[in-house]
C-alpha positions as CSV (number, residue, x, y, z in Angstrom):
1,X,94.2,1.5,83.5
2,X,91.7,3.2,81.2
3,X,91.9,6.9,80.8
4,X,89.3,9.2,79.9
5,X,89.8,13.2,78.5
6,X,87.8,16.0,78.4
7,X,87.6,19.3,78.3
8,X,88.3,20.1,74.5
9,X,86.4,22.5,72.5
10,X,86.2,26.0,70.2
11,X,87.8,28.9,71.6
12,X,89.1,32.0,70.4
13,X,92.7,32.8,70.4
14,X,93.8,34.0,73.8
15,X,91.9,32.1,75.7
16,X,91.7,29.2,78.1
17,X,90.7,25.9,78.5
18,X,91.5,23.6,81.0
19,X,91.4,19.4,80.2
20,X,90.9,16.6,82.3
21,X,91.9,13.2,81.9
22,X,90.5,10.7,84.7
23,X,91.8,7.5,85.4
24,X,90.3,4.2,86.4
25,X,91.6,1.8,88.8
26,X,93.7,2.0,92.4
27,X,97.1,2.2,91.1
28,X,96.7,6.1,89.2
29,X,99.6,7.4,91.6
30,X,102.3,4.9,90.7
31,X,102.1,6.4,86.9
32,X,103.8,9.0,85.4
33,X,101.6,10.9,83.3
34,X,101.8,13.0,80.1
35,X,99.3,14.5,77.4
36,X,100.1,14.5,73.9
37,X,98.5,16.4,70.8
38,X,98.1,15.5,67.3
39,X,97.0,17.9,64.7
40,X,95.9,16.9,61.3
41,X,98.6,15.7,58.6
42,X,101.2,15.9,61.6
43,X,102.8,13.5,64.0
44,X,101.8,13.5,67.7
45,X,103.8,15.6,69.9
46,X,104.5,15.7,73.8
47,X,103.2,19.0,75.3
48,X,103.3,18.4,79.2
49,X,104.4,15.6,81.5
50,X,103.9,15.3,85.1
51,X,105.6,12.9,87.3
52,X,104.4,10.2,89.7
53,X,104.7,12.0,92.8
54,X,103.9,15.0,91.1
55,X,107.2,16.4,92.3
56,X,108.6,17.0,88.3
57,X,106.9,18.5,85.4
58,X,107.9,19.1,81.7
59,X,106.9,20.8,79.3
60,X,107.6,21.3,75.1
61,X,109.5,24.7,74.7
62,X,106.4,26.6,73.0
63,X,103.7,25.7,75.7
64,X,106.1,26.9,78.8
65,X,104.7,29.8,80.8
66,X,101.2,29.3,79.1
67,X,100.2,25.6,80.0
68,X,100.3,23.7,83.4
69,X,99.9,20.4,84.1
70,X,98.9,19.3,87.3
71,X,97.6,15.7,89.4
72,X,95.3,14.9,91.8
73,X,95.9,11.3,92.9
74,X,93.6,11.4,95.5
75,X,90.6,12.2,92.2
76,X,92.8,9.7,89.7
77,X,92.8,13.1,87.3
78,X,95.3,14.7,85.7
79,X,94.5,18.6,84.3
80,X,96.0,20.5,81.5
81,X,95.6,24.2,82.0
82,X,95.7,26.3,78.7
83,X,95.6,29.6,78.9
84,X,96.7,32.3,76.2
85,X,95.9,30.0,73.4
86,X,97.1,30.1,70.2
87,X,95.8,28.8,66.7
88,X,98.6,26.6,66.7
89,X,97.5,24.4,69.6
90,X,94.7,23.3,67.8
91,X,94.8,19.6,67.7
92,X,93.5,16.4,69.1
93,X,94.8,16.1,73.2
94,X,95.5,13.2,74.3
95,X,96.6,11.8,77.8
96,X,98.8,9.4,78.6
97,X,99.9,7.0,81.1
98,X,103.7,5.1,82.0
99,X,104.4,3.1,84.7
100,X,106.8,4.4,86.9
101,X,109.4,1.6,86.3
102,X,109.1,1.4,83.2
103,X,110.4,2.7,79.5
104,X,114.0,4.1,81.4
105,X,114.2,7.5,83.1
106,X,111.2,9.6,83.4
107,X,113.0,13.2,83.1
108,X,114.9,12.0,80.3
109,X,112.6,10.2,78.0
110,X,109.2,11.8,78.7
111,X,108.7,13.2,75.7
112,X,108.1,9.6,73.6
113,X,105.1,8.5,72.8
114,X,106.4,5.2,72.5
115,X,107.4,4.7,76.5
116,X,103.5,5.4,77.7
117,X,102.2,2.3,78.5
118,X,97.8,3.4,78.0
119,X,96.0,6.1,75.9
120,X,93.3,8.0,76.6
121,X,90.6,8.5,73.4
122,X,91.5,11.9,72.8
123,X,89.7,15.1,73.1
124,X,90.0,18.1,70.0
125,X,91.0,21.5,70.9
126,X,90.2,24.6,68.1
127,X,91.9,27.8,68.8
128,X,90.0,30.8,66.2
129,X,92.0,33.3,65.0
């Protein structure tokens, strides 16, 4: 499967973005699906998970209650909702993509970068203070 983001950008602190990450190929609902960020001179980090069905989300403690990940399955996309940015989040976004019987149990291993099976290019995100 390839995977393509979007949505990055500039915007000042407080506000919202919302990225997309579209998927190729007639299999996007039998993956479990995650984006990542990397900021410069740091290791990448989970930020929000979403599971095949859609059913279970995750998040990384200092995104909850301001991001929201969500699917379409039936539009191969899967969204990252940003609001109340921060200067922190800025970083290079990246989605990800595991299949579902793969790399062990979603809901307790979602957070490795390791278990995704395909990447997505990446897409920056630059919160102003």
């Amino acid at each position: 499967v390839q995977l393509q983001a979007s949505g990055g950008g500039l915007v000042q602190a407080g506000g919202s973005l919302r990225l997309s990450c579209a998927a190729s190929g007639r299999t996007f609902g039998s993956y479990n699906m995650g984006w990542f960020r990397q900021a410069p001179g740091k290791e990448r980090e989970f930020v929000a998970g979403i599971s095949w069905t859609g059913g279970s989300t995750f998040y990384r403690d200092s995104v909850k209650g301001r991001f929201t990940i969500s699917r379409d399955n039936a539009k191969n996309t899967v969204y990252l909702q940003m609001n109340s940015l921060k200067p922190e989040d800025t970083a290079v976004y990246y989605c990800a993509a595991r299949v579902r019987l793969s790399g062990g149990v979603y809901s307790t291993n979602h957070f490795l970068p390791q278990t995704y099976d395909y990447w997505g290019q990446g897409t920056l995100v630059t919160v102003s203070s």
